[in-house]
C-alpha angles and dihedrals in degrees: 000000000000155000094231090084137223098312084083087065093066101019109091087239093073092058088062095098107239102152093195090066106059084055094055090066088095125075135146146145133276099199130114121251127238127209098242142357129246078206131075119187113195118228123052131247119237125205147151117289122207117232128167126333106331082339110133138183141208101232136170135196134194113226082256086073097247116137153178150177113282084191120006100226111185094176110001133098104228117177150148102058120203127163139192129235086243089063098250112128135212134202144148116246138169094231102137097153093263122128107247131012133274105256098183087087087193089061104039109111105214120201126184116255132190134220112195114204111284097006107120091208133067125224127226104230094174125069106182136156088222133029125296109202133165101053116185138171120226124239095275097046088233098103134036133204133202142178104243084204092206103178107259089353110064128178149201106222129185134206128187119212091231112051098019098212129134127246124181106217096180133347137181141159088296130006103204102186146322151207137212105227107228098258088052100228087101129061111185101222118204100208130175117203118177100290093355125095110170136149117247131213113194133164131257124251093286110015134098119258120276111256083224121126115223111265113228123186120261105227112065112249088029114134132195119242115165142011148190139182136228123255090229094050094240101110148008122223106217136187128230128200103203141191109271089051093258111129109205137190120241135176115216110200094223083202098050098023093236121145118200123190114232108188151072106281083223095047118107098208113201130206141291100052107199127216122214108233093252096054087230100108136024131219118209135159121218147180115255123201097348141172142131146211139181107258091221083199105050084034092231149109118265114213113197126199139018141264115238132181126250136188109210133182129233079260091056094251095158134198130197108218102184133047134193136051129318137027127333099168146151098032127193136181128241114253085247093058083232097101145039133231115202139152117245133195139166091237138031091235093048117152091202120045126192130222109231126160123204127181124253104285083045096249118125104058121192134178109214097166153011140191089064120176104243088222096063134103125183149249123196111203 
């Protein structure tokens, strides 16, 4: 499976093939829990919260371990959170209006929805045939984009608040992933074409084209995964899943053109990668020492290993900040920068997570929440 989150499921890139990559869906921590913390971050995570059957909920919880419904869902899949610094938030749903969910999840059609601050319903701002997954605000929260995962045609799409109409900016057979540069005019596309994986950059509804070349990746047969971009604007660090089923972590110096691997060869690096506020350190969770097989006797697949956490530099000097068996996944910082978000579970293949923080050298554990839906990430705000 893989830390990237449901949003894989529905997105074309999931349908490449790369095996690796539906196993990496799974990540949690392996520390011990204290009772309390000497350390209180301010903000509160949100995530997706797992309910009854396929039933999910938008949830947050403050790093005092008090939570709610951000949206009380009784029979919907909502999922992929994301809100704006103005409090409005985004997310893709199946809420069509019927009675009950689609539980064929191959069939289920997903469109992106938005909750302005104090409305107590959510609207539909994407009108597709097919799903639209991955929403995501800009910087500036005026303007959303989304994957329109068209079989075999995908497509970026934008949508400004204001005018709520939808605008392509690149498409191609699979659109993997995507991020907003910080000014907003860029967006740093990750797009697979029949024998051609690259990374994008395209400008925004309105701006000139970025003077910025396609970046390939350098082994043949590897293919891009993930990106993010850097809060100062200079570099991307960007994800490849290569041949030999390893997914590393590169920086790519949008000024020299130099790209610089930052983790572990035999790391497999799962997405989000997460920036520190100054741009000077990455966080990042992987799978260590994994591997996997089918028990012919338990009739089941057996998954080896475990994912850790790790803080690395712009020069790839990594630290691992958990330790132990299971999942320690989908990391965030604090908005503080002081502490750390991240999913835990006992096993890789675990069907419940649990939101726990620690601080930077991965000491003060805390629990703050279970019954967590194996396909969230977080955002702490």
């Amino acid at each position: 499976m893989s830390t990237e989150s449901l949003r894989f499921q529905y997105s074309p890139w999931f349908q490449c093939a790369l095996g690796v990559l539906i196993l990496v869906l799974i990540g949690l921590t392996g520390c011990q829990t204290t009772s309390h913390s000497s350390a209180t971050a301010a903000g509160q995570l949100t995530f997706v919260q797992k309910k009854m059957g396929p039933v999910t909920q938008l949830q947050r919880v403050s790093p005092t371990g008090k939570s709610g419904p951000v949206l009380v869902s009784e029979r919907w899949r909502d999922l992929q959170p994301h809100w704006s610094p103005q409090g409005t938030l985004v997310f893709m749903s199946n809420r069509h209006g019927r009675d009950q969910i689609q539980l064929d999840k191959d069939r289920e059609r997903l469109q992106i929805f938005l909750l302005e601050p104090g409305n107590a319903e959510p609207e539909l701002i994407s009108d597709t045939d097919d799903s639209a997954v991955s929403p995501r605000f800009s910087p500036s929260g005026e303007v959303v984009a989304y994957i329109h995962a068209r079989p075999g045609n995908a497509a970026l799409e934008v949508i400004e608040l204001d005018a709520r109409g939808a605008t392509p900016v690149t498409q191609a057979r699979d659109i993997l992933d995507y991020a907003w540069a910080p000014d907003g005019r860029t967006l740093a596309v990750v797009v697979f074409d029949p024998g051609r994986s690259r990374l994008e950059f395209v400008a925004a509804p309105g701006e000139r084209d970025p003077e910025l070349p396609d970046l390939q990746p350098e082994e043949r047969g590897s293919v891009i995964t993930g990106v993010s971009w850097s809060p100062d604007g200079s570099a991307v660090a960007y994800i490849v899943n290569s041949p030999d089923r390893a997914r590393r972590l590169y920086l790519y110096d949008l000024k020299t053109g130099q790209r610089r691997r930052l983790s572990s060869p035999e790391h497999h690096v799962q997405n989000p990668v997460q920036w520190s506020a100054d741009g000077d350190v990455l966080l990042y969770a992987a799978l260590v020492d994994f591997d996997f097989h089918y028990d012919e006797a338990q009739r089941e697949q057996v998954y080896e290993g475990s994912m850790q956490i790790f803080l690395s530099d712009r020069s790839g000097n990594a630290r691992q900040l958990t330790q132990g068996e299971g999942r320690h996944g989908a990391p965030v910082f604090s908005p503080d920068g002081r502490r750390i978000g991240f999913l835990f579970a006992d096993t890789l293949d675990a069907r419940t997570l649990s939101v726990r923080t620690m601080d930077l050298e991965g000491r003060e554990v805390r629990e703050l929440h279970q019954r967590v839906a194996p396909e969230s990430l977080l955002q702490w705000n």
